[in-house]
LOFINU-274504 format. One line per field, with one value per residue (C-alpha): residue number from 1; residue in one letter; x, y, z. Coordinates in steps of 0.02 Angstrom, whole numbers, plus 50000, padded with zeros to 5 digits. Each point is the difference from the previous one (the first is absolute). Last residue first. Layout:
residues N
i	[NUM	...]
aa	[a	...]
px	[X	...]
py	[Y	...]
pz	[Z	...]
***
This chain:
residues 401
i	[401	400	399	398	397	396	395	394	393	392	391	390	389	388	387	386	385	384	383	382	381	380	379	378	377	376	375	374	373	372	371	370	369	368	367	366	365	364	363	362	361	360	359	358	357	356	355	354	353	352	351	350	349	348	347	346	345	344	343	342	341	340	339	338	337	336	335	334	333	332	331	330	329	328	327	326	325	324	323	322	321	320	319	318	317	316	315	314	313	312	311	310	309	308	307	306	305	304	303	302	301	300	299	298	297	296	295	294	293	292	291	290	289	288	287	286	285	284	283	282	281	280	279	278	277	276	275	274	273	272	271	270	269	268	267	266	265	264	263	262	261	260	259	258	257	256	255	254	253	252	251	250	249	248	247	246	245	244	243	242	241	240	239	238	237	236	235	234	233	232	231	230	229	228	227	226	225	224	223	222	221	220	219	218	217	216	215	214	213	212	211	210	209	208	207	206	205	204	203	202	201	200	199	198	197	196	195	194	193	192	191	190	189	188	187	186	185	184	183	182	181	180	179	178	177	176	175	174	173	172	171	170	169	168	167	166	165	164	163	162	161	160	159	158	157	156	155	154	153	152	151	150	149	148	147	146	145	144	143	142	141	140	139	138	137	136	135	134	133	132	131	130	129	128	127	126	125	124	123	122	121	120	119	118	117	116	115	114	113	112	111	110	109	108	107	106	105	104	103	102	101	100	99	98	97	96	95	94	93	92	91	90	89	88	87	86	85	84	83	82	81	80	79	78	77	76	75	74	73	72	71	70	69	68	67	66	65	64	63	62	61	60	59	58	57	56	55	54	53	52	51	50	49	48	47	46	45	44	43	42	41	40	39	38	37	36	35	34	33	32	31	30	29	28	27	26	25	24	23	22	21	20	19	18	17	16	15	14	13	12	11	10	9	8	7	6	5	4	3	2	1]
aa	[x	x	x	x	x	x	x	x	x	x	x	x	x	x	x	x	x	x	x	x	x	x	x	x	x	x	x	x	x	x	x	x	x	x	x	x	x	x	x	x	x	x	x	x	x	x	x	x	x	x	x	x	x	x	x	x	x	x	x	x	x	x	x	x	x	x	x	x	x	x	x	x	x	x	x	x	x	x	x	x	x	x	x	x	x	x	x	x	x	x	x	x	x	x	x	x	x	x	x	x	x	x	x	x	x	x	x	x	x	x	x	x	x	x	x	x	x	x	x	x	x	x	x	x	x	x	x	x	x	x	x	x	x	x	x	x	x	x	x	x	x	x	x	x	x	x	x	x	x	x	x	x	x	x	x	x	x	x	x	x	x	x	x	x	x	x	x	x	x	x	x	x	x	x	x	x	x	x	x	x	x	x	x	x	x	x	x	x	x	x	x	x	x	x	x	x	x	x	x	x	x	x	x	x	x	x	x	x	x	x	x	x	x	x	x	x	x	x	x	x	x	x	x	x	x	x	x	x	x	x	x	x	x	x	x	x	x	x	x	x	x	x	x	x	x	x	x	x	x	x	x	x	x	x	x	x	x	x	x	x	x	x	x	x	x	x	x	x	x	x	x	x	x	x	x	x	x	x	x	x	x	x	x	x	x	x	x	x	x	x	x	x	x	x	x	x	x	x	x	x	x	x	x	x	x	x	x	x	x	x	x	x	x	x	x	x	x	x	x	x	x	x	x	x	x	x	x	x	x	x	x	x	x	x	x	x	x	x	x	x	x	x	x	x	x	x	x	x	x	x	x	x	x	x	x	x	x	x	x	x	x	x	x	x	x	x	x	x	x	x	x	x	x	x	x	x	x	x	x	x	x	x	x	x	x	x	x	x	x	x	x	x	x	x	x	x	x	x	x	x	x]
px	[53078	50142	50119	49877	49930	50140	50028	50182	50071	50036	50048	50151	50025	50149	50153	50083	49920	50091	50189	50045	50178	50122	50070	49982	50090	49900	49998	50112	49907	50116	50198	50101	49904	50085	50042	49807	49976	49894	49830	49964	49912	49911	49955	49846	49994	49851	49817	49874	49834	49828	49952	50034	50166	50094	50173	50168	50190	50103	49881	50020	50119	49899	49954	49807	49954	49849	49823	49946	50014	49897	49864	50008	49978	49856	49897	50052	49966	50110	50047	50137	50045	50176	50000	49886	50095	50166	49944	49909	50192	50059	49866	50042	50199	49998	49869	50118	50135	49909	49937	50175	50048	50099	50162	49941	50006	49850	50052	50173	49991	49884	50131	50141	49881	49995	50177	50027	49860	50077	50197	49951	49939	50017	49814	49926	49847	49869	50059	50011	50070	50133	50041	50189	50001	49842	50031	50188	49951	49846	49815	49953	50120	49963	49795	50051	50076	49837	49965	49845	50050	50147	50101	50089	50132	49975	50192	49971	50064	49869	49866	50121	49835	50057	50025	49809	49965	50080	49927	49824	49979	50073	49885	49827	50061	49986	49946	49953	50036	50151	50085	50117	50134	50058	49872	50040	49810	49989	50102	49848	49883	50139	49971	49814	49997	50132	49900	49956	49995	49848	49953	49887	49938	50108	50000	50084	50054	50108	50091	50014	50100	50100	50014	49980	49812	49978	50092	49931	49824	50049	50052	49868	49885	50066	50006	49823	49960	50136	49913	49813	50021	50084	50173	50091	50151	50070	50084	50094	50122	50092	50140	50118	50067	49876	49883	50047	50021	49816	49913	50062	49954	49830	49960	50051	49910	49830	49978	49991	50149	50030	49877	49818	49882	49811	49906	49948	49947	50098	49914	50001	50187	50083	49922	49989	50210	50014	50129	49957	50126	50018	49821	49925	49818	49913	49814	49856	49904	49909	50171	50108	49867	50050	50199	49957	49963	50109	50174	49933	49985	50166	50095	50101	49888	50134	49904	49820	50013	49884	49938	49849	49962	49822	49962	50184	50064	49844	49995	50178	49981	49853	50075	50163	49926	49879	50143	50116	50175	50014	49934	50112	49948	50122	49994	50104	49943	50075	49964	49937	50117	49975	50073	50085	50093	50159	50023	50141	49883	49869	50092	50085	49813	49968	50142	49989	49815	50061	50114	49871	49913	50107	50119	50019	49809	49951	49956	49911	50026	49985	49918	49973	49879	50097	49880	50052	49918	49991	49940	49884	49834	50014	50145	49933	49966	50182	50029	49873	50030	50165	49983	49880	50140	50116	49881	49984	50186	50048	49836	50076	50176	49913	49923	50158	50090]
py	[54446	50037	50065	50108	50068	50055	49969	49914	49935	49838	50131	50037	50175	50088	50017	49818	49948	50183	49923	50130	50075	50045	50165	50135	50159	50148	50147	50061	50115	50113	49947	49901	49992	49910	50165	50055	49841	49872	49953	49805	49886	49847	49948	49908	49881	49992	49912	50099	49996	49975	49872	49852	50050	50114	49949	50099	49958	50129	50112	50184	50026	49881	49815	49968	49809	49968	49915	50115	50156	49877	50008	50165	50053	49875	50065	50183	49975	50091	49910	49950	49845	49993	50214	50026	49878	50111	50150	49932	49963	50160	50111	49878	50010	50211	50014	49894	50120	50125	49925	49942	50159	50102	50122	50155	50121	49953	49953	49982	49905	49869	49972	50000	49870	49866	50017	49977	49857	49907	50026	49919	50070	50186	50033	49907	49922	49892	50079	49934	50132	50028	50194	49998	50160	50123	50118	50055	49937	50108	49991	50056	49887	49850	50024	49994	49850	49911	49955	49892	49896	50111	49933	50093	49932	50033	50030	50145	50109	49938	50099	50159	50124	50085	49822	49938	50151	49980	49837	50024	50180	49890	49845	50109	50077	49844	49840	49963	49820	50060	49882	50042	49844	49967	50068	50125	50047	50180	50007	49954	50112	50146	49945	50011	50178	50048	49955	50186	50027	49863	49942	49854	50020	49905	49830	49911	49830	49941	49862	49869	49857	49899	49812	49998	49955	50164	50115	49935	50011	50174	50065	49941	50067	50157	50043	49948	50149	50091	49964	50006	50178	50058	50016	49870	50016	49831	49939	49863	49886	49868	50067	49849	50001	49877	50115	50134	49893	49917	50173	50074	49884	49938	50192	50034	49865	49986	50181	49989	50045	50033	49911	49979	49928	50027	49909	49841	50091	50020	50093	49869	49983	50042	50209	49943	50010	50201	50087	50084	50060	49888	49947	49909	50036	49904	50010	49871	50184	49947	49940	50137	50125	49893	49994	50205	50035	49838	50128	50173	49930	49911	50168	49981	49937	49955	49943	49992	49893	50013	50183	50026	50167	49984	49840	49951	50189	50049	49889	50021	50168	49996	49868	50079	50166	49909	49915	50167	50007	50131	49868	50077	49962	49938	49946	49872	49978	49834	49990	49839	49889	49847	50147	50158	50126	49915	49872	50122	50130	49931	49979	50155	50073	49879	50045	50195	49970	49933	50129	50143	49902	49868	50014	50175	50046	49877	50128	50117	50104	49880	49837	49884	49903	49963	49940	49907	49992	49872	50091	49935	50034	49811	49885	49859	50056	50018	49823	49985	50134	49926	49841	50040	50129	49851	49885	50133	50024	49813	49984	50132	49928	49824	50074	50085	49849]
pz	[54710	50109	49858	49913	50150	50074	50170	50003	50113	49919	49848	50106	50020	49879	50067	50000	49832	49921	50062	50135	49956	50125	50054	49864	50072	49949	49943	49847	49940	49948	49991	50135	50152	50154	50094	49988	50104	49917	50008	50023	49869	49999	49808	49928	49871	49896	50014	49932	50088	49906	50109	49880	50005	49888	49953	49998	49941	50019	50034	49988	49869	49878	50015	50047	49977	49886	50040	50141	49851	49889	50115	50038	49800	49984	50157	49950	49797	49932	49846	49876	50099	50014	49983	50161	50097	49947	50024	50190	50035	49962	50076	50166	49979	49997	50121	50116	49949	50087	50142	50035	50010	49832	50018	49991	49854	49907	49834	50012	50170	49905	49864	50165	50063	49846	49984	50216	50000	49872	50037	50181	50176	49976	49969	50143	49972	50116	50149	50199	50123	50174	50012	50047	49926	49972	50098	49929	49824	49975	50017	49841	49895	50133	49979	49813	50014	50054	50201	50036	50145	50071	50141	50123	50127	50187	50047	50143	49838	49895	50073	49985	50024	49848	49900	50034	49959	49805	50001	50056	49884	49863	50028	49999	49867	49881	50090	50179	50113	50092	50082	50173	50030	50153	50108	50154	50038	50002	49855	49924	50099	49949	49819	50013	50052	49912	49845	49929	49821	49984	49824	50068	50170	50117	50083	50171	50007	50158	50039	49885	50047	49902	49984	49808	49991	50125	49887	49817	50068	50090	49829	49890	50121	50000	49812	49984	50135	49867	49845	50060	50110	50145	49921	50164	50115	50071	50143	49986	50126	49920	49895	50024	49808	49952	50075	49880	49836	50031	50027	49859	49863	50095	50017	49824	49918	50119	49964	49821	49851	49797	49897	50092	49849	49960	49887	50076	50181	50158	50144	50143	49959	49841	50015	50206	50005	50013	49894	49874	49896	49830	50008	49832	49937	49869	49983	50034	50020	50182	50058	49940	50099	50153	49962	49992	50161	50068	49907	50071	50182	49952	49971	49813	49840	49892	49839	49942	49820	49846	50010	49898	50044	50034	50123	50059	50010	50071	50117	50070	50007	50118	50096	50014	50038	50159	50056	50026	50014	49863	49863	49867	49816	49875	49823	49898	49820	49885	49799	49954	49877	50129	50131	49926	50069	49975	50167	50070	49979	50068	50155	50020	49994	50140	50114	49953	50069	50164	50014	49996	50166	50071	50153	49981	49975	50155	50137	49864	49840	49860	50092	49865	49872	49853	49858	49853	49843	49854	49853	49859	50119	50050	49913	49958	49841	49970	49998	49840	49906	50012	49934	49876	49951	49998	49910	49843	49986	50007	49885	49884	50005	49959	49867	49915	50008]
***
């Protein structure tokens, strides 16, 4: 008895030893890359990292019996920073996973340095459609949102109410020129019209210029193709110049929660959108929120909580195999259905995109509200293989080849 308790004993710490040397550096670490101060801070930056540290909390600190480190870096909306953080993290810090990654310029910068490395990098905030397009590569995936998902989203429920006539202001720079074209492809296969484009510099505190060129030209439905402040300037003009009350509706492409919070209720309403999360959509999201809300103080985006789901999938691909091996890891993430408070019931194509449902949403009226942050009116849902792009469009190299 005694000997077969030793060579229980003996094999399990074989065992062990074994799995755990497949761990690299003994620690699996997580790096948030994020915008702290800038256009995106609300919509991701600190609250992106309170996502993943809620994360590896909830999964125990541990991974495969490997203890789990999140840090942070912010890219300050610069390529060049990302890049050169990025590299370093992958090549001397031995940082396992790149997460979050808002501003697309940021977000190709770094897909390309994630290519040379063979290194894992999932995108919560960026937006633009080339990173599971042209861009995609085996071990990067795009969690929360892409152009082509919120534009098709939007765009279809708006013409299919009779909205046919668009006109369309643009970020001047890859997400929102990416933004546009999603949009007017969407517009034009759906029997609309689009009828003017014009672009901005990104982070612009002045776009009266470019809404009075809208106005201008008496569309239905004005779409704004900008994220973070560039959307709450648009919005809260848009409302002082009373756009909407000649009847042109308003639709947001990239619009978070936060951008609502900072805009406020009385500009904001009747604001048409497409969101990957909403906090106060079932008793999952509204527990799992509320713990975020603690933490941070604001109720979470669905960048956020996508950070949240992607940390906690690549746990639990990391702990089935008991290595981090990126090409491995990724693989096995493709292989297993995502079911947490931010998918229902997710799965990553061969393009690195993770299909979920998506949600079209309208602002209320600051009479409709009933407690804080309650924001939206949830119209219909989109099933996730109706907004995402069809792979048989698709020009990603991994599914054309």
């Amino acid at each position: 008895m005694k000997k077969l308790t030793l060579t229980l004993l003996v094999c399990g710490l074989l065992g062990a030893t074994s799995a755990n040397a497949e761990i690299t550096d003994g620690v699996v670490r997580i790096g948030v890359m994020t915008d702290y101060s800038g256009m995106f801070s609300a919509l991701s930056g600190p609250g992106g990292a309170v996502a993943a540290r809620l994360a590896v909390e909830d999964f125990g600190g541990k991974v495969a019996g490997i203890p789990i480190d999140v840090i942070t870096a912010d890219h300050q909306n610069k390529p060049d920073l990302g890049s050169t953080i990025v590299r370093k993290w992958y090549d001397e810090d031995g940082v396992d996973l790149v997460l979050d990654v808002p501003n697309s310029s940021v977000a190709l910068a770094v897909q390309a340095i994630a290519k040379e490395r063979k290194k894992l990098v999932i995108y919560a905030a960026a937006g633009t459609a080339d990173l599971t397009g042209k861009g995609c590569i085996p071990t990067s995936f795009q969690w929360v949102w892409d152009t082509y998902s919120v534009a098709a989203s939007t765009g279809r429920a708006l013409l299919d109410e009779g909205s046919k006539k668009w006109f369309i202001i643009a970020a001047d720079y890859a997400f929102g020129q990416t933004m546009a074209a999603d949009i007017s492809k969407v517009v034009t296969a759906g029997g609309g019209t689009v009828v003017g484009v014009t672009k901005h510099p990104i982070n612009t505190p002045d776009l009266s210029s470019f809404i009075l060129q809208a106005q201008g030209a008496n569309p239905d439905v004005v779409a704004l193709a900008n994220g973070g402040s560039d959307t709450v300037n648009a919005v809260k003009q848009f409302a002082e110049f009373g756009v909407g009350a000649s009847g042109t509706k308003l639709a947001g492409l990239a619009v978070f929660i936060t951008d609502i919070h900072g805009i406020g209720l009385e500009s904001a309403q009747g604001l048409v959108l497409t969101t990957g999360f909403y906090w106060d959509r079932t008793d999952k999201t509204r527990e799992w929120s509320k713990r975020f809300f603690a933490k941070h103080g604001a109720m979470p985006s669905m960048a956020q909580a996508g950070v949240y789901s992607a940390v906690t999938h690549y746990l639990q691909a990391v702990e089935a195999l008991k290595d981090d091996n990126p090409e491995r890891v990724a693989q096995k993430m493709r292989e297993t259905r995502v079911h947490d408070i931010f998918a229902d019931d997710g799965y990553i194509r061969a393009d690195g995109r993770l299909v979920h449902d998506m949600y079209l949403a309208q602002v209320k009226k600051p009479s409709e509200v009933r407690y804080p942050w309650d924001y939206y009116n949830i119209i219909r849902t989109i099933p996730g293989d109706q907004a995402v792009r069809p792979l048989a469009e698709s020009t990603c190299p991994l599914v054309t080849q």
